[in-house]
Structures are given as structure tokens and as C-alpha cells.
C-alpha positions, 0 to 999 in steps of 0.5 A: 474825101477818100481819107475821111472815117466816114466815107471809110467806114460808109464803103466798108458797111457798103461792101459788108451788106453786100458780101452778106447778100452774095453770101445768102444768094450763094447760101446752097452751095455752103450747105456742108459747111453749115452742118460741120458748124452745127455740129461742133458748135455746141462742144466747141463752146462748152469746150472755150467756156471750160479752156478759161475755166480752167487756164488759170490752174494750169498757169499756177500748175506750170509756175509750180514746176509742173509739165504740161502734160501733167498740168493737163491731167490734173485739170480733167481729174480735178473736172471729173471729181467735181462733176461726180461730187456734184452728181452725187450731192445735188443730183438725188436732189433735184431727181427728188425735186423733179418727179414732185415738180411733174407730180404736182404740175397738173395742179400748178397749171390748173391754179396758174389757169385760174389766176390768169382768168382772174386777171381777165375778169378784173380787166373787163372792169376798167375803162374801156381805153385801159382795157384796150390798152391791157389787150394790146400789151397782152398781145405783145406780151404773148408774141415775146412769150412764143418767140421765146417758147420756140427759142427754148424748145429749139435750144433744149432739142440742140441741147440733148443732140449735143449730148451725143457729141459732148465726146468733142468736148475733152478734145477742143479743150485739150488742143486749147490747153496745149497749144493756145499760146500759138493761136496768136503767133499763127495769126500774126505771122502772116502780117509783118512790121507795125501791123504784126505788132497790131494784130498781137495787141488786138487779139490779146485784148479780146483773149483778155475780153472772153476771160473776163466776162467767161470767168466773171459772169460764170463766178458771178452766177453762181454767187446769185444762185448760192444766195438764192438756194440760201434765201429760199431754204430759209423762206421754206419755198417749194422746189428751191434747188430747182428754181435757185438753179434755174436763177443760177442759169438764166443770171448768165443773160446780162441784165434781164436773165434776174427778171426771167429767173424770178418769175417762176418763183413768184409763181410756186410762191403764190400758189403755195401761199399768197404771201410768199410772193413778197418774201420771193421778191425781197430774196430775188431784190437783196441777192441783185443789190448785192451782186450789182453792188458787191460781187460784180464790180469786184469780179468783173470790174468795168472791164466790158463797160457797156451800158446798160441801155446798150445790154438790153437793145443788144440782147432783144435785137440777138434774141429776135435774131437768133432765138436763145442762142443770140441772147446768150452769146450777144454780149460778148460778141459785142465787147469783142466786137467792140475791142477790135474797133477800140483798136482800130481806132487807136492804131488810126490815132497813132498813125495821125499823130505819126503823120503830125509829128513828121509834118512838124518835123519837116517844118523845122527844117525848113 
């Protein structure tokens, strides 16, 4: 019974529950450890995002006959004229774009009020068993909207303390230029034989894994919000960089970050004009049909294949967990985790046909 996956797997849960609950029980005494992890996590994951940004260009560079070092400097000038180009063009933009947006929030607020209390008052004139209903749901609909209003506040306090530590940035993603080629050798020295061989096929998939979804999403993303600025400007829709950047932004949560982005828009368009809504809507339904039909299968391809069903459970279970940052990184924690197990199961495969081939072999010569 002790060599069945099941009984394995069960032991290994076992003991994972309870290393997780000696580790909470203990949880003081790691105290330390916890502030050193908050403090370099934001410029550590701005640092891993940029590292797969930019590795492509430094291969090309190296290919080229390029050293190092001067493939390096070149990355962080090329990183420095983009940023100040993109200050210089769209920044005076949404500077604009925000004082009118502050200007005329006073005003929003007071027609979305309106709105709202429209709504109520049409409710009170269905049935009673739909009313019920409608209240119940508003209910669920307002505990989703607070648990996500705390998880954005926390995420934009952690964000403009991380600005102050930003200056970390530069130096993860130098040591990952310079010496990522090493991580995998360092990791795998300490196994050897057929488990080293393992180890290295395994954290090459999950390199493989991060660069995909890093580079394909942040591609990905980008195309929608380019489509949305373009459908917005051409519909004549208030703020439009803004809410086209915001999109841009929230198409980086997998599946439900469109639903998200388009709710504003449908909000500034209905109150700059009531049929604005349908126009916001086609703009928002085009740009996904083309991203889901066209951009993404061939950025990405089905190099994470999760189904979708799986994409929504996962992100609603990381944002209950773990606010903003849980559905933000859920996604491709779960394809890494995922690897890790494919090869699992793979090794545990070749073992068992091994273990067959050598059974067959030892009845041949009997």
C-alpha cells in the first residue's frame, strides 16, 4: 500500500497541513524574516518581470558578438529612453486627464448616485420573491466590492512605499542578467545522477513556464489597451487614455481583468451620454474577440493550458486569500505548480517502465 500514489500523495498533504500549522504556531519567532520578504517583494517582482523582458535582447546582443557587460548597459539605456519618451508623450496626457477626472469627480459621483437610486426605486416594483433576490445579490455584490476596495487600497499603500525602494530594482535585475544562467547548476549540484538530470529538466520548464505567461500576457495586454485607446478616441469617449490604460492594466488578471476594465468606461460613457454605453461595449467585446482569437493564441499559444473554469476558481479563491496580490500572481503560481507536478509524474512514469523493462528482462532469461 506504502508504494500506491494515493497513499503518497495523502502522507505528503498530511505533513504539508502540518509543517503550515507548526509554522503559523511558531509564526513570532519568523517575524524578521516576514518584514525582510515585504520589503524586497515588490522591487524583486518588478525586477523578475523586467529580467524576462529584456533576457531576449540580451541573448540577441551576446549572439551579436557583444560582451556581457556591454549587453547589459545597453538594456538599462535602451529601459531609460523608453521610460522618458513614454514620460514625455503620455505623461502631460494623463496629468491632463487626471486634474479634469478630480475636477469633475464630484459630479460623477453625484449622477452615478442617482443612478444607483434609480435602480432601487425600479426594484421595489417587482415581485416580492425577485426583490428578495436582487437584495440578496446586492448583498454578495457589496461584500465582493469591499473586500476588493481594502485589497486595492492595501495594494496602492504597498505600492507608493514600494516606490521608495524601487532603487532595488536595477540591482536584482542586474544579478539576474549576469548570473542567471547559474541559478539552475547551483540548485542542481546538490543531487546527482538521474535525479540531477531531473532537477534541470524541471527548472527549465518552469524558466520556460514564467517567460511565456510574463512575456505573452505583458504583450498581450498592451495590444488590448492600444485597441481600446484607438476604439475610444475614435467614439469620442471622455478620459480615454486613462481608462484605456487602466484596461491596459487589469488585462494582466487572466479572464475577469476585461469585466473589471470595462466597468468604468460604461460608467463615463453613460453619463456623458446614455448611448455611449452600447458603442463602450462593442469597443470592449471586438478588442476580446480579437485578443482571445488572434493575439493570444499566437503570443502565447497553449503553453499554460488551464481551462478557463480553473482561471476563474483559482483567481477567486488568491483574491479572498490574498486580496490584489493573490489574483495577480495566482496564475502563474499555478502553472508553475503545475510543472513541477507534470514532471513529477513523468519521472514516476519512467521509473515504472524502467522497473517494467527490467521485470521483462529477468524473464527472458529465465
Amino acid at each position: 500500500m506504502t508504494n500506491k500514489v494515493w497513499f503518497q500523495a495523502g502522507i505528503g498533504i498530511i505533513l504539508a497541513l502540518i509543517i503550515i500549522r507548526l509554522f503559523i504556531e511558531v509564526k513570532d519567532m519568523f517575524f524578521p524574516l516576514f518584514v525582510v520578504i515585504q520589503t524586497i517583494f515588490l522591487p524583486l517582482l518588478i525586477g523578475g518581470v523586467l529580467f524576462y523582458l529584456t533576457r531576449p535582447i540580451l541573448r540577441f546582443l551576446e549572439k551579436k558578438g557583444w560582451a556581457r557587460w556591454t549587453s547589459m548597459l545597453a538594456i538599462f539605456a535602451a529601459l531609460a529612453l523608453v521610460i522618458w519618451v513614454t514620460s514625455s508623450i503620455v505623461g502631460p496626457a494623463v496629468t491632463k486627464q487626471v486634474n479634469s477626472l478630480v475636477k469633475d469627480a464630484p459630479s460623477i459621483t453625484a449622477q452615478v448616485e442617482d443612478m444607483v437610486d434609480y435602480i432601487v426605486d425600479q426594484k421595489n416594483r417587482l415581485p416580492k420573491s425577485i426583490e428578495k433576490s436582487i437584495d440578496d445579490q446586492s448583498a454578495k455584490v457589496g461584500q465582493i466590492t469591499s473586500k476588493f476596495g481594502s485589497g486595492l487600497l492595501a495594494f496602492i499603500q504597498s505600492f507608493f512605499q514600494g516606490l521608495f525602494l524601487l532603487i532595488l530594482v536595477p540591482f536584482f535585475l542586474v544579478y539576474m542578467l549576469k548570473d542567471h544562467e547559474k541559478f539552475a547548476p547551483f540548485i542542481a549540484k546538490f543531487f546527482s545522477g538521474e535525479r540531477k538530470t531531473w532537477i534541470r529538466k524541471t527548472l527549465h520548464d518552469i524558466d520556460h513556464t514564467l517567460k511565456a505567461y510574463i512575456q505573452g500576457q505583458l504583450l498581450v495586454s498592451f495590444a488590448v489597451g492600444i485597441m481600446l485607446l484607438i476604439g475610444y478616441l475614435i467614439i469620442g469617449l471622455d478620459y480615454a487614455l486613462l481608462l484605456a490604460l487602466f484596461g491596459m492594466f487589469m488585462n494582466v488578471i487572466p479572464f475577469l481583468g476585461p469585466y473589471i476594465a470595462v466597468v468604468p468606461a460604461l460608467i463615463i460613457g453613460y453619463i456623458q451620454a446614455p448611448e455611449m454605453v452600447i458603442w463602450v461595449a462593442i469597443i470592449m467585446l471586438v478588442a476580446q474577440q480579437i485578443e482571445s482569437n488572434f493575439i493570444t493564441p499566437n503570443v502565447m499559444g497553449r503553453s499554460l493550458d488551464i481551462h478557463p473554469l480553473t482561471v476563474i476558481t483559482i483567481i477567486l479563491a488568491a483574491g479572498n486569500i490574498a486580496g490584489l496580490w493573490g489574483i495577480i500572481l495566482a496564475i502563474p503560481t499555478y502553472a508553475v505548480i503545475k510543472t513541477i507536478l507534470k514532471n513529477i509524474y513523468a519521472r514516476r512514469e519512467e521509473i515504472k517502465d524502467a522497473a517494467t523493462m527490467d521485470v521483462k528482462k529477468e524473464e527472458e532469461l529465465i
